[in-house]
N, C-alpha and C positions, 0 to 999 in steps of 0.2 A: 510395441514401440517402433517408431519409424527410425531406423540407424540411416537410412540417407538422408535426411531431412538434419538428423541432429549434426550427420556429418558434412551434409554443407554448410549447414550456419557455422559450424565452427572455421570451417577453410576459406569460409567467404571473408572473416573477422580475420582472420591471421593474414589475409592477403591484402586487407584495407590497414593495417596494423603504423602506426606513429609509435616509435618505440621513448621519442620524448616528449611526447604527451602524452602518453602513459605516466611516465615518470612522474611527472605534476599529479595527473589525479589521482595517482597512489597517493600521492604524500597529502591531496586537500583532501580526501576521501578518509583519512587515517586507516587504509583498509591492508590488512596481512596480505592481501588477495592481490595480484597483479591487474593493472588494464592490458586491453590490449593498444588505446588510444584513440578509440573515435567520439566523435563527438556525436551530439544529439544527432543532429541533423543528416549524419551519415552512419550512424546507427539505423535510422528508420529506412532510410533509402536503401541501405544492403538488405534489410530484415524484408521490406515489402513487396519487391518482387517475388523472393524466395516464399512466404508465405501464402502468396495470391496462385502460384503456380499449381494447376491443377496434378500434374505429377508428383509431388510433394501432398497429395490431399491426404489425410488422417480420416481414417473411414468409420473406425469408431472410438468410443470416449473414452475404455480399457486402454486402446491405443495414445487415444490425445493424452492421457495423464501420463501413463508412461512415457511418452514424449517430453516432458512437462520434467516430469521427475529426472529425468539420464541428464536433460539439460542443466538442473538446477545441483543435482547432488553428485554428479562425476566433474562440474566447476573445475574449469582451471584458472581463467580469466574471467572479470568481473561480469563482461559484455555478456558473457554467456547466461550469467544469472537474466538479463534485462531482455534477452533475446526469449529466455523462457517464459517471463511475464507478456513478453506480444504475440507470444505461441496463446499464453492462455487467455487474451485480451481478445485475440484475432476474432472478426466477426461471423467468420463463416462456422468455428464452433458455438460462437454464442449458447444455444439453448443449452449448452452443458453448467455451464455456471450459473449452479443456482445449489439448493442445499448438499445436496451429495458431495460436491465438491470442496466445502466446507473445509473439512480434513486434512485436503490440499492445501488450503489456503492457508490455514494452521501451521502446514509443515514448512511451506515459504516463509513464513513473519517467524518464527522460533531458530530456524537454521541459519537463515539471513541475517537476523539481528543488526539491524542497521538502519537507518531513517530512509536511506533512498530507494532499499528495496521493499523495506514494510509499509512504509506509505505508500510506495506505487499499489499495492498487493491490497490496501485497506481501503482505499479512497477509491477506489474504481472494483477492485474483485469483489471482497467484504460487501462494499456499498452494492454493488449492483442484485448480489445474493439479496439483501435485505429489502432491495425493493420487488423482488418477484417473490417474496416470504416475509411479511414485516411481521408477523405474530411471532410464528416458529425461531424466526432468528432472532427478534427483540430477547425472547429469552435464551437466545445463546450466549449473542453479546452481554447482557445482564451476568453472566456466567465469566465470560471472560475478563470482563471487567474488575473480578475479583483472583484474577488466575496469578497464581506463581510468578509469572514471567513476565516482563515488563512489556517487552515487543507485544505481546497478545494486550495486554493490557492498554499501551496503546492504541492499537490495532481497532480497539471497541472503542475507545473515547473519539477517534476521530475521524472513525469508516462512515459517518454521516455528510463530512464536509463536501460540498457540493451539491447537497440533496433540497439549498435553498426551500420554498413553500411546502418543499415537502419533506422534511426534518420533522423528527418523532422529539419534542420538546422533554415529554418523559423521559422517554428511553435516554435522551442525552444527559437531564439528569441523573438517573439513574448510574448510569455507566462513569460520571463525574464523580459523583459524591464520595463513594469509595475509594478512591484515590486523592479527596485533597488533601490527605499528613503526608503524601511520599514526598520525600525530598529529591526523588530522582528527573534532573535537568529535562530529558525528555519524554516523561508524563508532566512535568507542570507546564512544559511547550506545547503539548498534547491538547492542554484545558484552556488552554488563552487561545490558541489557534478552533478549535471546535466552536469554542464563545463568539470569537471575531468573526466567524465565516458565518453564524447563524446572526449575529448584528446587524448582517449589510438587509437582511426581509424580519428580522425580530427585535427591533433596537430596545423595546421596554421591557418584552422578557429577559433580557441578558442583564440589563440593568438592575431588573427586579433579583435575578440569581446573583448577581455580584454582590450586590447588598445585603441579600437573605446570608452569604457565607462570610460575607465580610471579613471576619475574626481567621477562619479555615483558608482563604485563598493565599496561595504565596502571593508574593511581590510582583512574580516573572510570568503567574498567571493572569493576575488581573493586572497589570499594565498591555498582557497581548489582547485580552478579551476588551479592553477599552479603549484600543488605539484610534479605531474610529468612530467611535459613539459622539464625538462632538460635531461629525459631519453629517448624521442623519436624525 
């Protein structure tokens, strides 16, 4: 684990720190977890030089997770969880995210429980795993898709979004169907957002699924899965 890496992003954060803007995004965030106050846009700017810095380089991938993990599970401030998602995003470890890493990603969407960090963790980690392994991992997701936990269950209905032409139309059935009696608010956002995003390059197959479930969709699925089908 690199302890100076984790401990400048934390002192870089604490010294860019809004203590009442903090305050707001606790309270819109609904989150136990304190901010420390920055925003996008000065999140990325403290995060990217620190990561680019070849003194800070992570030499191996034992290291990078560990890195990865100190950040995410000794959390003090929210920033820190988001800082360890651009630790595992950063491009210069790239070839590590891919199946091995899985497990990690697992332990992010199950600990996190929360939409802004599990969709960051599915739509881009999840997703990126899946397209350097679309067999091995279609049967993972297929797996989680039936899992205990909702965030994982999630996680599989909507780690496709953005994979436009190249969306596995099965597997996103698949990963749907088992979930449409939950009545849980963010799995049926889960189903109407995954529909809507494969609508804007599949508009008759969404159509044809929305109709085939007709009777099974909620309200809140198939209104987000239809929102723009009358525009294409």
């Amino acid at each position: 684990m690199h302890r100076d890496l984790v401990d400048t992003i934390r002192a870089e954060l604490a010294r860019h720190a809004d203590p009442v803007r903090a305050a707001g995004q606790q309270r819109y965030m609904k989150s136990t977890m304190p901010y420390r106050g920055l925003t996008a846009p000065q999140l990325t700017a403290v995060l990217r030089p620190i990561l680019a810095d070849p003194g800070f380089r992570i030499a191996d991938r034992d290291g990078w997770e560990a890195t990865i993990r100190t950040l995410w599970d000794e959390v003090a401030y929210r920033e820190e969880w988001y800082a360890a998602i651009a630790l595992a995003r950063c491009r210069t470890y790239r070839p590590w995210v891919d199946s091995d890493s899985m497990p990690l990603w697992r332990h992010l969407v199950v600990t996190g429980a929360w939409w802004d960090v599990v969709d960051e963790v599915a739509t881009h980690l999840v997703r990126d795993v899946l397209e350097g392994s679309p067999e091995v991992e279609g049967l993972r997701l297929r797996e989680w898709a039936t899992d205990e936990d909702l965030w994982v269950r999630r996680s599989a209905i909507i780690c496709q979004v953005g994979r436009k032409e190249r969306l596995d139309q099965e597997l996103l059935a698949d990963v749907i169907e088992p979930n449409l009696a939950d009545r849980d608010f963010f799995i049926r956002k889960a189903i109407g957002w995954a529909l809507r995003d494969n609508a804007r390059v599949a508009p008759d197959w969404v159509r044809a699924f929305v109709d085939a479930h007709a009777g099974e969709l909620s309200g809140l699925s198939r209104r987000e899965a239809t929102r723009h089908l009358a525009d294409v």
